[in-house]
Residue, then its C-alpha position, 0 to 999 in steps of 0.5 A: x860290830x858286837x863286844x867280843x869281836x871287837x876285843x878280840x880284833x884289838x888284842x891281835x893289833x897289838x900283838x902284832x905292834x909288838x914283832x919288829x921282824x914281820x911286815x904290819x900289813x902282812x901280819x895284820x892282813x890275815x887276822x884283823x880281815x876277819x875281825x874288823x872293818x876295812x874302816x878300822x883296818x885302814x885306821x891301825x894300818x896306817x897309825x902304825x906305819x906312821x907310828x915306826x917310820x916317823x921320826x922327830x923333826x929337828x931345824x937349826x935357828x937361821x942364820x943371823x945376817x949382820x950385814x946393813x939393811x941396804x945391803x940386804x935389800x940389794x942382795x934381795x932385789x939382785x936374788x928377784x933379778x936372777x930368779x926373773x932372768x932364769x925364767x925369761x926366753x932370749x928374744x932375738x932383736x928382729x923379728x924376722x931374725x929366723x928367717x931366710x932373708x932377715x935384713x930385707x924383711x926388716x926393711x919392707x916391713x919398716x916402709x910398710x910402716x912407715x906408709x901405714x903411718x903417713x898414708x893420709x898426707x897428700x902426694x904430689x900430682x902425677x910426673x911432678x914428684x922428684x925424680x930419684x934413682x934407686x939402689x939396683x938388687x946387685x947393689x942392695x944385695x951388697x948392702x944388706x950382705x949378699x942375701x939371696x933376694x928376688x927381684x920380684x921381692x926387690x921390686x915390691x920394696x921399690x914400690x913402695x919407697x916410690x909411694x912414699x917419694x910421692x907424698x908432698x915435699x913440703x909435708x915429707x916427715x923427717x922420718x921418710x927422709x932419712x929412710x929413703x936417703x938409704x936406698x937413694x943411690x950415691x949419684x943421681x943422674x936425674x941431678x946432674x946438669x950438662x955443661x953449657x956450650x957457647x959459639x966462638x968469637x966468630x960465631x962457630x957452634x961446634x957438634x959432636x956425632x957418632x954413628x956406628x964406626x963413624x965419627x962426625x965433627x960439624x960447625x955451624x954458622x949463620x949463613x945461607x945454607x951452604x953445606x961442605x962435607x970433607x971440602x966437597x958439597x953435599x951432592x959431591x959426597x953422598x951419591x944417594x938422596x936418602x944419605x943427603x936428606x939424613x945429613x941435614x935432617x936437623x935444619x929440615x926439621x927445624x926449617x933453617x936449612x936457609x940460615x946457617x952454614x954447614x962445615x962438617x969433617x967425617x971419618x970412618x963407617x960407610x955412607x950410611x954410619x958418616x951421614x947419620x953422624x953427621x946428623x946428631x953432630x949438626x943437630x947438637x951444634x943447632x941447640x948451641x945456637x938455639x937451646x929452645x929447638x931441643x923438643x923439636x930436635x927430640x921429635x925429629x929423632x936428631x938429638x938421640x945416638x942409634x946404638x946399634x950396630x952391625x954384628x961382625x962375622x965370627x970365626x966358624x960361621x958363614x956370617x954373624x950367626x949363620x952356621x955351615x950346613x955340614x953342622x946343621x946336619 
C-alpha cells in the first residue's frame, strides 16, 4: 500500500470513530474497502467495537469464612457428595428389575450361579441322592407374588435345583442348603414313615382294602388255609373262578395259601369291586405278619389301590357320555 492511500484510509477511520449515532461497519464499509486491506479493515473493526462496547471489569473481594477448618472441610466433602450424587443414575437393586417376571429371574440366575460355582464337586451316584419334593409353579407363583411364570420356565428352574441336590451330602456348601431349603416344600412325602402294625395277642393281623364302592376288612391267622368270606366259604361267595383267584391272589403269589387262615367281612360294590378289595385287604394283613413280602406283594400288583372307577349315567345322556341320537342330528 503506497503513502497516500494509506494516510488517506486512517484519516477516514478516525473520522468515523467520532459519530456515535452510525453503526462502525456501516460507515466504515464504504470508504475504508477502497483504501485498505481486508487485513487492516478487519484490525480497525474489531478495535473499535472493542473499544465502545468494553467496559472495566470490577469483582468484590471473597467472602471471608470465619468458621473452623473442620468445618469447612466438612462443609466441602458434603459439596463434592452433592456434586457427585447429581451426576450418578439410580441403578435398580435387581438386575432384572425392568423385566416382566423380575423375581423368578432373579432366582434362576442365583442357581445358575451357584451351579457355575460348585459344578467341579462330586455328585452322588444315580438313585442314591435325596429324595425331595419341590415347591409346585401354583405354589412358587404364590411365593414370589403371583408372577405370570411358565411352566416351561418353572421347570428349567427345577432342573437345576435337582443338579445342585445331586452334589455329595458330605460336600454340599452351606450355601446350596440354604438355597434349596426355599424351594423345598414345608412337608416331604419322601420323610414321612407309615406306622408300624403288629398282630393281636391271639395272633390276628388286620388289613384294610378298598375297591370302587366296596369295602373289605380281612384277619389273618396262621393256619391251614381255610378261607370264610361274610361266614360262608370261597366257592359259596364268588360263583366265577376269576373273583375266587382275585380274592386270595396275595397268598398265591407268595405261595402261603397253606399257612394262614382268611376271615374277611366285605360290603357294598359288586363281585368284582368286593373281590379285588379283598385282595389288598388280605395283602396288607400279610406284610403285618411278614414285612419283607412287600416286594413280592408290589410285583404281584397286591399292595397298590386301582382308582379307578365306573363312570355313572348323567342326566340327559343314554350313558356316561352317550348323547341321544335327536342331538347327534
Amino acid at each position: 500500500m503506497k503513502g497516500p492511500e494509506l494516510h488517506r484510509g486512517i484519516r477516514a477511520a478516525i473520522q468515523c470513530l467520532h459519530r456515535p449515532t452510525s453503526s462502525t461497519h456501516s460507515v466504515l464499509a464504504p470508504r475504508l474497502r477502497r483504501h485498505l486491506t481486508p487485513k487492516t479493515f478487519r484490525c480497525l473493526t474489531t478495535d473499535n467495537h472493542q473499544g465502545s462496547e468494553s467496559q472495566p471489569d470490577f469483582k468484590a473481594a471473597p467472602e471471608i469464612d470465619l468458621s473452623p477448618e473442620s468445618q469447612r472441610k466438612e462443609d466441602h466433602e458434603q459439596a463434592s457428595k452433592d456434586a457427585l450424587l447429581n451426576r450418578i443414575r439410580i441403578v435398580p437393586a435387581s438386575p432384572s428389575y425392568f423385566t416382566a417376571k423380575p423375581s423368578f429371574t432373579d432366582d434362576l440366575l442365583s442357581l445358575q450361579a451357584l451351579l457355575r460355582k460348585y459344578q467341579t464337586l462330586p455328585v452322588m451316584p444315580p438313585g442314591q441322592a435325596p429324595r425331595v419334593a419341590w415347591l409346585t409353579l401354583e405354589e412358587y407363583k404364590s411365593m414370589v407374588g403371583s408372577e405370570p411364570v411358565k411352566s416351561a420356565r418353572y421347570t428349567r428352574l427345577v432342573e437345576l435345583l435337582q443338579r445342585l441336590n445331586y452334589i455329595n451330602v458330605e460336600l454340599v456348601p452351606q450355601e446350596v442348603h440354604k438355597a434349596l431349603d426355599r424351594y423345598k416344600r414345608a412337608i416331604q412325602p419322601n420323610l414321612n414313615v407309615a406306622k408300624k402294625h403288629f398282630p393281636d395277642q391271639v395272633g390276628r393281623a388286620l388289613g384294610i382294602g378298598r375297591r370302587k364302592t366296596s369295602v373289605a376288612r380281612a384277619y389273618l391267622i396262621e393256619g391251614e388255609g381255610e378261607i370264610l368270606i361274610n361266614g360262608k366259604s370261597l366257592t359259596q361267595f364268588f360263583g366265577r373262578v376269576h373273583d375266587r383267584e382275585s380274592a386270595i391272589w396275595a397268598l398265591k403269589a407268595t405261595e402261603r395259601v397253606s399257612k394262614y387262615n382268611v376271615f374277611a367281612l366285605v360290603e357294598g360294590g359288586g363281585t368284582t369291586g368286593q373281590a379285588e378289595a379283598i385282595t389288598l385287604a388280605v395283602a396288607k394283613a400279610l406284610m403285618v405278619h411278614e414285612p419283607l413280602l412287600k416286594p413280592a406283594l408290589r410285583r404281584a400288583g397286591c399292595v397298590t389301590r386301582d382308582p379307578r372307577k365306573v363312570e355313572r349315567k348323567k342326566p340327559g345322556k343314554l350313558k356316561a357320555r352317550k348323547m341321544p341320537a335327536w342331538v347327534k342330528r
